[in-house]
C-alpha positions, -999 to 999 in steps of 0.1 A, spaced: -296 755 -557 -318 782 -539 -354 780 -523 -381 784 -548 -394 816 -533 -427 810 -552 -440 778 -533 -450 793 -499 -472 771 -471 -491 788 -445 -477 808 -416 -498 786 -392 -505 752 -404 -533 745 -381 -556 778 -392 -564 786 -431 -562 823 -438 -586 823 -467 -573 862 -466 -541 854 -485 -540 838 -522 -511 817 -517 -527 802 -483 -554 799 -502 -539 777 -531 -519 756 -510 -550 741 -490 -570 736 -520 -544 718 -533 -537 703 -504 -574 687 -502 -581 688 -538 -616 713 -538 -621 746 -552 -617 779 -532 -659 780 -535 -658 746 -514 -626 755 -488 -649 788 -481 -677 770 -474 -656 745 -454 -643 774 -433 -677 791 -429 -694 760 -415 -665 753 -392 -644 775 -389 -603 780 -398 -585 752 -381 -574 732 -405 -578 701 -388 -617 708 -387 -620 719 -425 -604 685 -434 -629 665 -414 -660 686 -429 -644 681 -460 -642 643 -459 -675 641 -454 
């Protein structure tokens, strides 16, 4: 059985490249919020991933 080619995570698991779609869809997923809200996330704290799920938790 191959690799489902479709299902892609990020290059970089510690920074969110709201640049690319399928980045995009796996951390919204991933914390459960629009891309509206991950944007927001990533404006007030920037891309590290680490730091978006903190802001998010809040």
């Amino acid at each position: 059985m191959s690799d489902n080619k479709t299902l892609r995570a990020p290059q970089d698991s510690s920074r969110i490249a709201m640049g690319e779609d399928y980045e995009v869809a796996y951390w919204t997923d991933r914390f459960g919020v629009s891309r509206e809200r991950l944007q927001q996330a990533v404006d007030a704290v920037g891309n590290g991933a680490d730091a978006v799920e903190e802001y998010l938790k809040r």
